[in-house]
N, CA, C and O atoms as a DFTB+ gen file, in Angstrom:
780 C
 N C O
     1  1      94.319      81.838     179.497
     2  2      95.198      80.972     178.729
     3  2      96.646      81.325     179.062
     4  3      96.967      82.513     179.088
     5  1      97.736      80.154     179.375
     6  2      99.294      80.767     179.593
     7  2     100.045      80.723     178.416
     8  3      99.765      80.019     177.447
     9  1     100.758      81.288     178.482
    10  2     101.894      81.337     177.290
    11  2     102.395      80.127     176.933
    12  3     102.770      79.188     177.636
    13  1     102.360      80.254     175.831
    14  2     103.188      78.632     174.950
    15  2     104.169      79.128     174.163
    16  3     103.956      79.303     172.963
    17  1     105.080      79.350     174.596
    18  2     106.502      79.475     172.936
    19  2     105.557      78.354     171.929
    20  3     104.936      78.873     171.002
    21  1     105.476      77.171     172.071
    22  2     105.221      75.881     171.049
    23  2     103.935      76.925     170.180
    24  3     103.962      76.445     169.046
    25  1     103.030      77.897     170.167
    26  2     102.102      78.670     169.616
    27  2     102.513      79.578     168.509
    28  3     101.780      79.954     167.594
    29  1     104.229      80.006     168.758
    30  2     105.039      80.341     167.740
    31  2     105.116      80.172     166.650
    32  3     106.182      79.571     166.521
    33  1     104.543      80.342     165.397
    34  2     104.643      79.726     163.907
    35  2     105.685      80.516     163.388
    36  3     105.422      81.677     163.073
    37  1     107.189      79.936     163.204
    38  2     107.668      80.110     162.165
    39  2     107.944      79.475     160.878
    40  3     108.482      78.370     160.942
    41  1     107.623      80.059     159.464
    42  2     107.245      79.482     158.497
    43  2     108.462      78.761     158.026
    44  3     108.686      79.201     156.898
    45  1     109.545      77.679     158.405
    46  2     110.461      77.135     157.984
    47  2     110.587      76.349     156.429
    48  3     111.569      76.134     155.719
    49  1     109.687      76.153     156.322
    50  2     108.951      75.264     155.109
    51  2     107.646      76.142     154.493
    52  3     106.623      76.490     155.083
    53  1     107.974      76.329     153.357
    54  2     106.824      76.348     152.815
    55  2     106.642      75.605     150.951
    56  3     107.513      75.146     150.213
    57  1     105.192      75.769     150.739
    58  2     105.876      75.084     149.073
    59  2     104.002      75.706     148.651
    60  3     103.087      76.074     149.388
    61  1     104.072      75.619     147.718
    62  2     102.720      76.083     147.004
    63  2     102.459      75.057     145.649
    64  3     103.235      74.518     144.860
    65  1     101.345      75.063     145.753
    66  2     100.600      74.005     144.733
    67  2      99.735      74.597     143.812
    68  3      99.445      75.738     144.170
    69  1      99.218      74.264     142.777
    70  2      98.347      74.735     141.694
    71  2      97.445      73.140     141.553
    72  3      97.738      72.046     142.036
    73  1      96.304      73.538     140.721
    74  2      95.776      72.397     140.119
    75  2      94.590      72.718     139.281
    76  3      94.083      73.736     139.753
    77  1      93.883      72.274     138.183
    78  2      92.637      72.693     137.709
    79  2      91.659      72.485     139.206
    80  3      91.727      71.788     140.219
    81  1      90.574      73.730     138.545
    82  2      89.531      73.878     139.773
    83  2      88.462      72.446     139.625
    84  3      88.046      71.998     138.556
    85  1      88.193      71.946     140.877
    86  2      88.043      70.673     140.851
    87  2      88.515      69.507     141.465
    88  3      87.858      68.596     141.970
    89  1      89.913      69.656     141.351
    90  2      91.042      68.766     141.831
    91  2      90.750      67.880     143.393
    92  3      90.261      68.604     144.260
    93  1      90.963      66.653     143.739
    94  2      90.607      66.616     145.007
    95  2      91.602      66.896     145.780
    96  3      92.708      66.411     145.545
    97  1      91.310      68.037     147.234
    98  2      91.824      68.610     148.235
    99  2      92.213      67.132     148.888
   100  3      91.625      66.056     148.783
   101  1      93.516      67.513     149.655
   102  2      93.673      66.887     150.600
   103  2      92.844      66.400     151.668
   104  3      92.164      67.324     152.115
   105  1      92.619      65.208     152.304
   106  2      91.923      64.916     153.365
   107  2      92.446      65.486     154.636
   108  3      91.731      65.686     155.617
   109  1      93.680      65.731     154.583
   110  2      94.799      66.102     155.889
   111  2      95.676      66.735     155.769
   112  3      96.016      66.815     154.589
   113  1      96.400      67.390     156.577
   114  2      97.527      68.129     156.636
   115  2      98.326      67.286     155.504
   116  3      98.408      67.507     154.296
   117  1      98.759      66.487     156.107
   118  2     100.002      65.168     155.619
   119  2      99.689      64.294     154.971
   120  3     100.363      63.266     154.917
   121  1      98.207      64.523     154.075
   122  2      97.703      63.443     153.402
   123  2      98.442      63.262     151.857
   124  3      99.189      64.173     151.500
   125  1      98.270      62.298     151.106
   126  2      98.682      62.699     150.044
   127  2      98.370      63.247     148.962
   128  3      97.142      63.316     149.013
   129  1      98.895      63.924     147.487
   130  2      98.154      65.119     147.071
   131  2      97.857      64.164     145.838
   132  3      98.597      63.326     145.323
   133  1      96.514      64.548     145.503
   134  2      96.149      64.244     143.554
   135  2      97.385      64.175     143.141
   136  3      98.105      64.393     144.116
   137  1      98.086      63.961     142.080
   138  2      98.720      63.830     140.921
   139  2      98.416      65.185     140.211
   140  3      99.314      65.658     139.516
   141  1      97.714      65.581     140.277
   142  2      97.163      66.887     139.274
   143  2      97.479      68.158     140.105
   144  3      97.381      69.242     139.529
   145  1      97.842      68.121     141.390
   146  2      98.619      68.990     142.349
   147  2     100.162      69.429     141.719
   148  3     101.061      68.589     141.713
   149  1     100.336      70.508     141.308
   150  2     101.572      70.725     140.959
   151  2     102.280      71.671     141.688
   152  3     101.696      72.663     142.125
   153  1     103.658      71.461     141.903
   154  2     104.119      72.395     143.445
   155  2     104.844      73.277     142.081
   156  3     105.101      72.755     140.996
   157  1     105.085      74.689     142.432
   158  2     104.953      75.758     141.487
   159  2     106.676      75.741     141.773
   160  3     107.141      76.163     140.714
   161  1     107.618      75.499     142.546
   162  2     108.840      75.219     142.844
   163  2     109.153      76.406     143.477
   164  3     108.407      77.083     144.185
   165  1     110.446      76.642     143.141
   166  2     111.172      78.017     144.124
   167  2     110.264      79.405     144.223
   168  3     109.511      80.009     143.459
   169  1     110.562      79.513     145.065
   170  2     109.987      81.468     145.279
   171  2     110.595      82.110     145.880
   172  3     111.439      81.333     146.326
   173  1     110.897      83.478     146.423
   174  2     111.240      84.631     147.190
   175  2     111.187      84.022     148.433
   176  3     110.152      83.371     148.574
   177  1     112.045      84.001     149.526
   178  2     111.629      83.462     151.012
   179  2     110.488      84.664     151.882
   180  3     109.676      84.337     152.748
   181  1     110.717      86.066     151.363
   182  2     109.687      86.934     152.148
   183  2     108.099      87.077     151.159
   184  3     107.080      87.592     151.619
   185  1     108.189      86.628     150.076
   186  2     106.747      86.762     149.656
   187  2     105.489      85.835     149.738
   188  3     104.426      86.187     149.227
   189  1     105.625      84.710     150.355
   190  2     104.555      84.054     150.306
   191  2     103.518      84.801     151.698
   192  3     103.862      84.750     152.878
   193  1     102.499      85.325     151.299
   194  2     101.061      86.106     151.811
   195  2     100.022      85.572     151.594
   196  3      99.825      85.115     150.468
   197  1      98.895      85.447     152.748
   198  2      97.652      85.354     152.612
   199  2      97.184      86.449     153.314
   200  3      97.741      86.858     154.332
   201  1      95.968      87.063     152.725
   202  2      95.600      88.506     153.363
   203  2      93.780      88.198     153.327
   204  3      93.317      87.734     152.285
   205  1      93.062      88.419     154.228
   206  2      91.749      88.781     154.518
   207  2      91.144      90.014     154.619
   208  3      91.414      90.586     155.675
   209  1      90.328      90.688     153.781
   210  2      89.722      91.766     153.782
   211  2      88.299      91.820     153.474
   212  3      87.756      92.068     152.398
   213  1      87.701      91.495     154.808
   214  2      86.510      91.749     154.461
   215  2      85.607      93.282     154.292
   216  3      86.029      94.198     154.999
   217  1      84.540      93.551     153.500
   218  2      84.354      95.140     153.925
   219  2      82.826      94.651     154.485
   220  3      82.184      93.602     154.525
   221  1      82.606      96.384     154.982
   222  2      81.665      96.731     156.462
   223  2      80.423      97.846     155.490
   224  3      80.778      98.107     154.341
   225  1      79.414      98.289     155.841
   226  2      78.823      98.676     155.569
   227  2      78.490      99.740     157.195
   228  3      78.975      99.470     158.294
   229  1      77.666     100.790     156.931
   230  2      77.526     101.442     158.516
   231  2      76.354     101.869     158.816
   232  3      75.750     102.292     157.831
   233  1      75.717     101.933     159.917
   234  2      74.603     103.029     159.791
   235  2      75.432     104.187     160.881
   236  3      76.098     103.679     161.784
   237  1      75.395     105.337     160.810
   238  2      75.471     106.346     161.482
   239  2      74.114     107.124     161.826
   240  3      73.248     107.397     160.996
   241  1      74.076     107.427     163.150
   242  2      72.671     107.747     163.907
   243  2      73.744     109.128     164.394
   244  3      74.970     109.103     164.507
   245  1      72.498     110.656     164.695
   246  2      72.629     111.524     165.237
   247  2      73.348     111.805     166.924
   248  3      74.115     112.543     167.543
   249  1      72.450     110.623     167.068
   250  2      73.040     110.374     168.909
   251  2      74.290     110.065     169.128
   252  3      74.844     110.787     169.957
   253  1      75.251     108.798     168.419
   254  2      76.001     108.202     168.694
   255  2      77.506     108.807     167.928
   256  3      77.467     109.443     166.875
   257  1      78.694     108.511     168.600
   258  2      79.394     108.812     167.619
   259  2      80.461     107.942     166.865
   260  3      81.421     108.094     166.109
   261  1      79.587     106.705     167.642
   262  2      80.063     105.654     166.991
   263  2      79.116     104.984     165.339
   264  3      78.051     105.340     164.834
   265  1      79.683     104.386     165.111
   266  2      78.436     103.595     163.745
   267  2      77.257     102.878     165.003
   268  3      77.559     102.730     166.188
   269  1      76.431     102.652     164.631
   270  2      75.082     102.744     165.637
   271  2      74.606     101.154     164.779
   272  3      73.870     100.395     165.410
   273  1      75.012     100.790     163.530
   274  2      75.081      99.692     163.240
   275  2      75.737      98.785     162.069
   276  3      75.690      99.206     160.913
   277  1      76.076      98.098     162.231
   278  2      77.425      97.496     160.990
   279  2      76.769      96.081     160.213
   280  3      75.849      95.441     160.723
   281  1      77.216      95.825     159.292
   282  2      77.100      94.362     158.927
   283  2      77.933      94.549     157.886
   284  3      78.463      95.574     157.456
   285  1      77.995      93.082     157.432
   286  2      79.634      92.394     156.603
   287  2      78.940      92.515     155.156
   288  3      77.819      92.006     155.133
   289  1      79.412      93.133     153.836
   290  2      78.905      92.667     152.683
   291  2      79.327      92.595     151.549
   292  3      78.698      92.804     150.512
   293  1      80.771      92.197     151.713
   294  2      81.601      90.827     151.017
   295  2      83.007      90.272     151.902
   296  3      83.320      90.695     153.015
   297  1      83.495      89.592     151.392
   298  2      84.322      88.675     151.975
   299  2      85.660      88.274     151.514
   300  3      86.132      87.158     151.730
   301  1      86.414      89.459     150.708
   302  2      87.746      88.772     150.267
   303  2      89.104      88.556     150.598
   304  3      89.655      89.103     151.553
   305  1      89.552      87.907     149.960
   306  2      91.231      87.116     150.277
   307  2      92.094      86.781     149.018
   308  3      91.691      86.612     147.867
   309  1      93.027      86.739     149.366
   310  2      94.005      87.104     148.444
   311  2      95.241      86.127     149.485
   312  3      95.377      85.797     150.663
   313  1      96.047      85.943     148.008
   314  2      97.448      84.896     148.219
   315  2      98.600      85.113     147.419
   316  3      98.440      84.927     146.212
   317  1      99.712      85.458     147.806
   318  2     100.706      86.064     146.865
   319  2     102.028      85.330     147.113
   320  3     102.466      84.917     148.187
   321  1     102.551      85.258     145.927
   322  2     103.887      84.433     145.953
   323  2     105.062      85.250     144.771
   324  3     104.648      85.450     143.629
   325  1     106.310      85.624     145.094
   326  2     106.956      85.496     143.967
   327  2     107.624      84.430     143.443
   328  3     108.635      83.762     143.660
   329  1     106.995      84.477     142.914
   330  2     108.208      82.424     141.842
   331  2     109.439      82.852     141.025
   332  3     109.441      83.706     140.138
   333  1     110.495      82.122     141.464
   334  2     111.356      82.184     140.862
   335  2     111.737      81.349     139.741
   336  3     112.738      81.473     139.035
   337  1     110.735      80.408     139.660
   338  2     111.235      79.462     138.484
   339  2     110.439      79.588     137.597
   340  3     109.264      79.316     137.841
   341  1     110.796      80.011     136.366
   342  2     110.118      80.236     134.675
   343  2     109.956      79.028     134.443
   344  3     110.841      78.197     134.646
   345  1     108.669      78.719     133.930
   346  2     108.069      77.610     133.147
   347  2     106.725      78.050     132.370
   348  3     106.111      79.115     132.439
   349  1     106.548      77.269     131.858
   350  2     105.015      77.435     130.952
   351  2     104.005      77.777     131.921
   352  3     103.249      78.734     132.082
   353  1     104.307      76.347     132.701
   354  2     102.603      76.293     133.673
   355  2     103.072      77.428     134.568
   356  3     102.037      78.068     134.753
   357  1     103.856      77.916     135.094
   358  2     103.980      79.104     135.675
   359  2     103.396      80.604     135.226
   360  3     102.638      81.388     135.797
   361  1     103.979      80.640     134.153
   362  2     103.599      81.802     133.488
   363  2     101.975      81.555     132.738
   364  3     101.245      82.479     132.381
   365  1     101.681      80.208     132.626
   366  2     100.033      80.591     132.610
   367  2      99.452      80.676     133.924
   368  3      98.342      81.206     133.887
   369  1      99.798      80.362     134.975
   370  2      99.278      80.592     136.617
   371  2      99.427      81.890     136.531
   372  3      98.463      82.493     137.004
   373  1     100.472      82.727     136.003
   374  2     100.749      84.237     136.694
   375  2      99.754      85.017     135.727
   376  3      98.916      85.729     136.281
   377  1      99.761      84.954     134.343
   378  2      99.055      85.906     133.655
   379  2      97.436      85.070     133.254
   380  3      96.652      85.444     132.382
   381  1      97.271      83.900     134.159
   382  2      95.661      83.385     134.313
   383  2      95.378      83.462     132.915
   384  3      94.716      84.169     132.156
   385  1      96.261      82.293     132.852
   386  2      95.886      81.177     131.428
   387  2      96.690      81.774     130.101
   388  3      97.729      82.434     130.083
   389  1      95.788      81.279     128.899
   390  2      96.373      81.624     127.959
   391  2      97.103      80.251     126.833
   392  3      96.913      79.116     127.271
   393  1      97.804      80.337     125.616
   394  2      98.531      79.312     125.829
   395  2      99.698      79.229     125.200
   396  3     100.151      80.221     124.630
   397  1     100.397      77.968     125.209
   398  2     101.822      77.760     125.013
   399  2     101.589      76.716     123.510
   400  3     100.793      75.793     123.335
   401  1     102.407      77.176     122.777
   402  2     102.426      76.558     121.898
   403  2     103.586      75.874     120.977
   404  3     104.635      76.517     121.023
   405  1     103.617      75.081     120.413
   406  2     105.162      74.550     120.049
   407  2     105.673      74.951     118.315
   408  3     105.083      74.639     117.280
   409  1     106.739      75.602     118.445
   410  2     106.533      76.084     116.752
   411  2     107.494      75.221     116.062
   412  3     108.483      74.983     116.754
   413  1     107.493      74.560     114.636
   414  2     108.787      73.426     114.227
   415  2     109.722      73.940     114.277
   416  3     109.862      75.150     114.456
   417  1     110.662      73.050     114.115
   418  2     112.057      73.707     113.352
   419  2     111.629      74.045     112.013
   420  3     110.654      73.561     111.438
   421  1     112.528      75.016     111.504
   422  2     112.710      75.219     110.111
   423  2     113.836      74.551     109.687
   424  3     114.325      74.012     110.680
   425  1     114.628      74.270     108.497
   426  2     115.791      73.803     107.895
   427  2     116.793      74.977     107.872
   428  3     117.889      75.157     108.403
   429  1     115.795      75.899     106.842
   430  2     116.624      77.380     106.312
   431  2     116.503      76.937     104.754
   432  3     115.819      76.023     104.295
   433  1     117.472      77.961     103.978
   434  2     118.073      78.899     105.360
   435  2     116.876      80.148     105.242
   436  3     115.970      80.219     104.411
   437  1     117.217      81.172     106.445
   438  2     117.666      80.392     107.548
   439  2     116.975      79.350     108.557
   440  3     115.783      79.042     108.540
   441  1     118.034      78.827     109.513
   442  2     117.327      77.644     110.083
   443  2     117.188      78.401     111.652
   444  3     117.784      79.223     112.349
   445  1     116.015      77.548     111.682
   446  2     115.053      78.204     113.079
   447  2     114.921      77.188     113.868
   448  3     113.850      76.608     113.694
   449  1     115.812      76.591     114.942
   450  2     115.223      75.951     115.782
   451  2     113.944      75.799     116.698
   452  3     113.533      76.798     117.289
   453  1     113.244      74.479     116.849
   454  2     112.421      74.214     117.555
   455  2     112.098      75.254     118.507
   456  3     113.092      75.742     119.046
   457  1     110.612      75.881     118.978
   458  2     110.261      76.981     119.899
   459  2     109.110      76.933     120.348
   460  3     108.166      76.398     119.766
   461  1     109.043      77.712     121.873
   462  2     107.903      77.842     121.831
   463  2     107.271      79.452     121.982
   464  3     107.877      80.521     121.926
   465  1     106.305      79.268     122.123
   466  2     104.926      80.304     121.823
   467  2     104.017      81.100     122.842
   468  3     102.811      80.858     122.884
   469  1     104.443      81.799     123.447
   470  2     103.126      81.860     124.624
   471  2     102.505      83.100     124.648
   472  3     103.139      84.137     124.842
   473  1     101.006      83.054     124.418
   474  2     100.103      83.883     124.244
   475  2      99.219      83.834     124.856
   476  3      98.545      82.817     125.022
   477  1      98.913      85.405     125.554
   478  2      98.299      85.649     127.027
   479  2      96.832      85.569     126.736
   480  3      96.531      85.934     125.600
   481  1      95.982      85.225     127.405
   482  2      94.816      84.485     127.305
   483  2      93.772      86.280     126.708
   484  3      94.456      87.281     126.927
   485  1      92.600      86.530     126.177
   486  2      91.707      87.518     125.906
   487  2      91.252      87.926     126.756
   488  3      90.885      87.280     127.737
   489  1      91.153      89.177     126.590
   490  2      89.670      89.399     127.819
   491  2      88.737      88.578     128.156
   492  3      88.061      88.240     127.185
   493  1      88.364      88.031     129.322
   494  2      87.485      87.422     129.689
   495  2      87.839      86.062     129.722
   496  3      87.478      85.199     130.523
   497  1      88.677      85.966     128.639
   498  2      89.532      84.111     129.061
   499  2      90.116      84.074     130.021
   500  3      90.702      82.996     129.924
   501  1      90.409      84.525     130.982
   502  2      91.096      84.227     132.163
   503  2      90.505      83.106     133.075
   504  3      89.352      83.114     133.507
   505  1      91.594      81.983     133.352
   506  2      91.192      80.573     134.199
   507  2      91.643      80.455     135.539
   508  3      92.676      80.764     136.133
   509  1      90.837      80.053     135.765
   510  2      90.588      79.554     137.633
   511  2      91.333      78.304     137.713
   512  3      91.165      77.378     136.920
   513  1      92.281      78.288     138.826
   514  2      92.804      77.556     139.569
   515  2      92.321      76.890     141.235
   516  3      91.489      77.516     141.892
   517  1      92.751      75.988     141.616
   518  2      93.019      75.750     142.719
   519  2      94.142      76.087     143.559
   520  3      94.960      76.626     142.813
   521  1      94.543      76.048     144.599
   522  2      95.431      76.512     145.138
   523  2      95.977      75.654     146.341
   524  3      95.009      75.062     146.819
   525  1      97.103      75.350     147.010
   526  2      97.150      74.837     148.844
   527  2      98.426      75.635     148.404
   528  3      99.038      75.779     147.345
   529  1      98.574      76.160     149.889
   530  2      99.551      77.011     150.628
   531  2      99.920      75.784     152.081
   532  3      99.167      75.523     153.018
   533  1     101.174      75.284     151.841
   534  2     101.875      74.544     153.260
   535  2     103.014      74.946     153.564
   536  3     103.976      75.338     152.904
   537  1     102.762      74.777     154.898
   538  2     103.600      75.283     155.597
   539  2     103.907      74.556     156.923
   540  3     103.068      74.302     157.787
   541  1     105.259      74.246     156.970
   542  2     105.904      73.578     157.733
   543  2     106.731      74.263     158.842
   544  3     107.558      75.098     158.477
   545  1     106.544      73.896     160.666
   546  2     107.187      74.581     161.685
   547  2     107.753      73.387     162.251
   548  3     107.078      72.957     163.186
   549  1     108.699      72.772     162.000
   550  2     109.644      71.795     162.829
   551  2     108.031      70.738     162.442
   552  3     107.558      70.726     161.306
   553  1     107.363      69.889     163.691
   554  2     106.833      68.814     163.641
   555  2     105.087      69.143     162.875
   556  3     104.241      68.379     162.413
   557  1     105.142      70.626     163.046
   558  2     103.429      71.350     162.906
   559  2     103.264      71.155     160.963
   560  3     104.049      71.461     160.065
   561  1     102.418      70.764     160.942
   562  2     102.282      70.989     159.225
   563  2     100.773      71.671     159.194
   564  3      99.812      71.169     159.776
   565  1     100.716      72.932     158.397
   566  2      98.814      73.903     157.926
   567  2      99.223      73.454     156.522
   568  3     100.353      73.120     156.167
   569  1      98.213      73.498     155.854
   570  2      97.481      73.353     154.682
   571  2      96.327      74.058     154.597
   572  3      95.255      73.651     155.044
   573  1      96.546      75.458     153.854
   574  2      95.626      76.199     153.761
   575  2      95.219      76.034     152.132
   576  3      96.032      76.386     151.277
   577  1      94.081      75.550     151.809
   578  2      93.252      75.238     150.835
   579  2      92.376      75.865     150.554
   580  3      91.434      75.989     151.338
   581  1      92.397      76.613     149.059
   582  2      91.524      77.149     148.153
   583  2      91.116      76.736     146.943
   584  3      91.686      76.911     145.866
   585  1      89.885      76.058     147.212
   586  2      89.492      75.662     145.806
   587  2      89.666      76.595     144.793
   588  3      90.433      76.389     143.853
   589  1      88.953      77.694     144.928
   590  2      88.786      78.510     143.153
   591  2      89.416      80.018     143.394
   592  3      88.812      80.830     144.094
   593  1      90.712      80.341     142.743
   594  2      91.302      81.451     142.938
   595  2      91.687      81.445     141.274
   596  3      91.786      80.567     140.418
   597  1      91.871      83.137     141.311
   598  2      92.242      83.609     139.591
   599  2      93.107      84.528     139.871
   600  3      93.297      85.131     140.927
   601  1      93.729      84.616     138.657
   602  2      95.237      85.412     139.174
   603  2      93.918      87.292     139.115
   604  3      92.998      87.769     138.451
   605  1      94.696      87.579     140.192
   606  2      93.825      88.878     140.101
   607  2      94.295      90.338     140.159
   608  3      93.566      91.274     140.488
   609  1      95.609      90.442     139.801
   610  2      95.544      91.265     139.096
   611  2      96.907      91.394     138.005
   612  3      97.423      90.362     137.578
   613  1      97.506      92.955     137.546
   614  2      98.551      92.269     136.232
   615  2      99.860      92.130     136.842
   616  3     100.125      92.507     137.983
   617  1     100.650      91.589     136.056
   618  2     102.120      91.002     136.140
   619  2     103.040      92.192     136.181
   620  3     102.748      92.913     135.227
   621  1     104.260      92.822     137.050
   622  2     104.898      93.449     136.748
   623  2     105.980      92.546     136.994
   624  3     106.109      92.280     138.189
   625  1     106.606      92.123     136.405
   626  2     107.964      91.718     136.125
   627  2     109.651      92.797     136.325
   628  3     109.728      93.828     135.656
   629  1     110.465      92.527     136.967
   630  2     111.728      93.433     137.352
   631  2     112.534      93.007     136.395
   632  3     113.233      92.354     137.170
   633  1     113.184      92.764     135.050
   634  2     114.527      92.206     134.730
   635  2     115.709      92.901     134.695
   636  3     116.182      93.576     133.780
   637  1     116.246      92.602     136.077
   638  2     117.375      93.419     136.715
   639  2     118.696      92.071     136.194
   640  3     118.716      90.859     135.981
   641  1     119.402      92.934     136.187
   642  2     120.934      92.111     135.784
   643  2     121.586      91.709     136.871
   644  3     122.483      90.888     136.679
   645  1     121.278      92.244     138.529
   646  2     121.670      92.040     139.238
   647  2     121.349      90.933     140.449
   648  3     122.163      90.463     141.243
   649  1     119.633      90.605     140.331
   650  2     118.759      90.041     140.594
   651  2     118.121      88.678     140.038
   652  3     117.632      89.020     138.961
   653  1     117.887      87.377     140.207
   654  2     116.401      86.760     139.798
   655  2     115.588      87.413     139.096
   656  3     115.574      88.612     139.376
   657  1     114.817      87.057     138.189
   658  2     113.566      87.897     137.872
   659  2     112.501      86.256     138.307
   660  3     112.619      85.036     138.193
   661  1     111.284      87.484     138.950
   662  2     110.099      86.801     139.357
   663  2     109.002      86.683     139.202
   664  3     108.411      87.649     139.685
   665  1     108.329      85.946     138.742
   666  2     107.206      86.052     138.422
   667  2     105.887      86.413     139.353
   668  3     105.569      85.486     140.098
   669  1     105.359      87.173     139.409
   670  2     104.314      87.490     140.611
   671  2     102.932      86.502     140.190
   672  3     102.451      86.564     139.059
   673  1     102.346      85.548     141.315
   674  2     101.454      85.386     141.686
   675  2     100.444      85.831     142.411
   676  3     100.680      85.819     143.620
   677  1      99.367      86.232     142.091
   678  2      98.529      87.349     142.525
   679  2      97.170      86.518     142.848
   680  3      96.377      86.798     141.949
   681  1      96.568      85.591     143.783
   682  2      95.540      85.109     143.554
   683  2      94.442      85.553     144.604
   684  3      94.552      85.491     145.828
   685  1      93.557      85.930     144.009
   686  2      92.151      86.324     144.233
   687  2      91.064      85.260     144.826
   688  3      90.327      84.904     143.906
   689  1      90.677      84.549     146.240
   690  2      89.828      83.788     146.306
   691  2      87.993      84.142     145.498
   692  3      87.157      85.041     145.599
   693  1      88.086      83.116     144.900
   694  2      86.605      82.936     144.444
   695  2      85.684      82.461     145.380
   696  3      85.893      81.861     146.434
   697  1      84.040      83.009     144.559
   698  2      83.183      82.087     145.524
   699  2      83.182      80.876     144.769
   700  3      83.562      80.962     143.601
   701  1      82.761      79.556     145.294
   702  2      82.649      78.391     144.423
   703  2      81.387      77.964     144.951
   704  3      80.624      78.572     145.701
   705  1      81.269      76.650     144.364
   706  2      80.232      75.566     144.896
   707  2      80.122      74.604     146.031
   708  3      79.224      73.909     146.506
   709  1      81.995      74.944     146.406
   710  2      82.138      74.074     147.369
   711  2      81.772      74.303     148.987
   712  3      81.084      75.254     149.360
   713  1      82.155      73.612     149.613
   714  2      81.490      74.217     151.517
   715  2      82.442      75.122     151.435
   716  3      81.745      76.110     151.204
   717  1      83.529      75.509     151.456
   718  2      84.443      76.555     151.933
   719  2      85.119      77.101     150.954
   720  3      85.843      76.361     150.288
   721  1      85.018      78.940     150.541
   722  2      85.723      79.305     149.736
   723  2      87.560      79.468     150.139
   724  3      88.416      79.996     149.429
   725  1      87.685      79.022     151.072
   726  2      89.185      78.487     151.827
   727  2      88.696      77.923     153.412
   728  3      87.779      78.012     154.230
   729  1      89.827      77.382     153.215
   730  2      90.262      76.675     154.651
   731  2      91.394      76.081     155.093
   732  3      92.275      76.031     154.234
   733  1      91.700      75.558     156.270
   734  2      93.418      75.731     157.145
   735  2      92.874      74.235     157.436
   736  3      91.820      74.044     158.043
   737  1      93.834      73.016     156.860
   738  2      94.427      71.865     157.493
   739  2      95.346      71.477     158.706
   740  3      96.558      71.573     158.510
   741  1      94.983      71.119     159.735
   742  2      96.158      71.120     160.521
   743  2      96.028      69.877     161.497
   744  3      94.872      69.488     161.665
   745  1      96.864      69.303     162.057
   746  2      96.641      68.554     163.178
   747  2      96.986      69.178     164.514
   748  3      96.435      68.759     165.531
   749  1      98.045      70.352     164.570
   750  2      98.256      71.530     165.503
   751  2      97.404      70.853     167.274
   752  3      96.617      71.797     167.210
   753  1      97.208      70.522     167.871
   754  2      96.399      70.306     169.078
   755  2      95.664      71.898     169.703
   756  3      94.577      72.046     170.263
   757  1      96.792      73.019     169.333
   758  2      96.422      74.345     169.524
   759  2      95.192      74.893     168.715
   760  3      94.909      76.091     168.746
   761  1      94.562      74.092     168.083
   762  2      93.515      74.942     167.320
   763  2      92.177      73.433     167.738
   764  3      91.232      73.289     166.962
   765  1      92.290      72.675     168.729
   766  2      91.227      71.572     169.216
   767  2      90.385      72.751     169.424
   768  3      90.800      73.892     169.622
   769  1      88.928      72.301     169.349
   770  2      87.831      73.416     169.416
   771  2      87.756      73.515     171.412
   772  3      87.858      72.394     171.909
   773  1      87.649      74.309     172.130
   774  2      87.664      74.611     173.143
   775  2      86.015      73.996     173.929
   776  3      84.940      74.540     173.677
   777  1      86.124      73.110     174.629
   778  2      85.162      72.436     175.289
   779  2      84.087      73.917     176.047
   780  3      83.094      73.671     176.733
């Protein structure tokens, strides 16, 4: 194979989506999204990550001093974002669910303006999302799609005076029901299956 600069992905664009698990995925890179697709807005320019870790199992034999035999026996991935923009549906994406609630005004005295409420979901209430990760290189558009991800693990929050504060997205791919517990949209010509 020769060298292609055009093979270069730099991530110029990117944007991240949420949706209840379920939601219909895009047909295409550039297709258009459900309504129920919500783009999570600003983030950190160095934190958006997708990471693969699958683990190995071994046999070790006397003879060899290599593993003498391996196989795969699980399969996980993970997707991380810091968000910079505070909202409800944000902060139930980051601490995986929970809810928001609206409290009245009071009159007084004293008087208590209109508020809201947000209370982090119980043990074991924690909710599954959907996910797409896009990403844009000049004309190239991926769409990496995960049906069922949960925020997976806890929130540490920075509130620096000097800084943004961000909310960490932490998502954990699930297994689901569907054909693929993720997958990469692209029209790219560089990824045509090789004759």
């Amino acid at each position: 194979m020769a060298v292609d600069s055009d093979r270069i992905l730099i991530a110029q664009n990117a944007r991240v989506y949420l949706a209840p698990v379920g939601t219909t995925a895009p047909a295409g890179p550039e297709a258009t999204l459900d309504p129920a697709w919500r783009e999570v807005g600003y983030f950190t320019p160095d934190s958006l990550q997708f990471n693969t870790d699958p683990s190995f199992e071994e046999v070790r034999s006397h003879q060899s001093n290599r593993p003498t035999r391996r196989w795969q026996t699980e399969d996980n991935a993970t997707a991380q974002v810091d968000l910079q923009e505070w909202s409800g549906e944000n902060f139930l994406a980051v601490f995986g669910g929970g809810t928001i609630t609206e409290v009245a005004a009071v009159v007084g005295p004293p008087a208590i303006p209109k508020h809201y409420k947000y209370s982090p979901p119980a043990v074991g209430g924690r909710q599954s999302v959907a996910a797409i990760i896009e990403i844009i290189d000049e004309d190239k558009v991926y769409r990496l799609i995960i049906p069922k991800a949960e925020q997976g693990e806890g929130a540490e929050i920075s509130l620096n005076k000097t800084s943004e504060s961000t909310l960490p997205l932490r998502l954990t791919v699930l297994g689901n029901d569907f054909a693929d517990d993720w997958y990469l949209l692209t029209e790219d010509e560089a990824f045509a299956p090789v004759p």
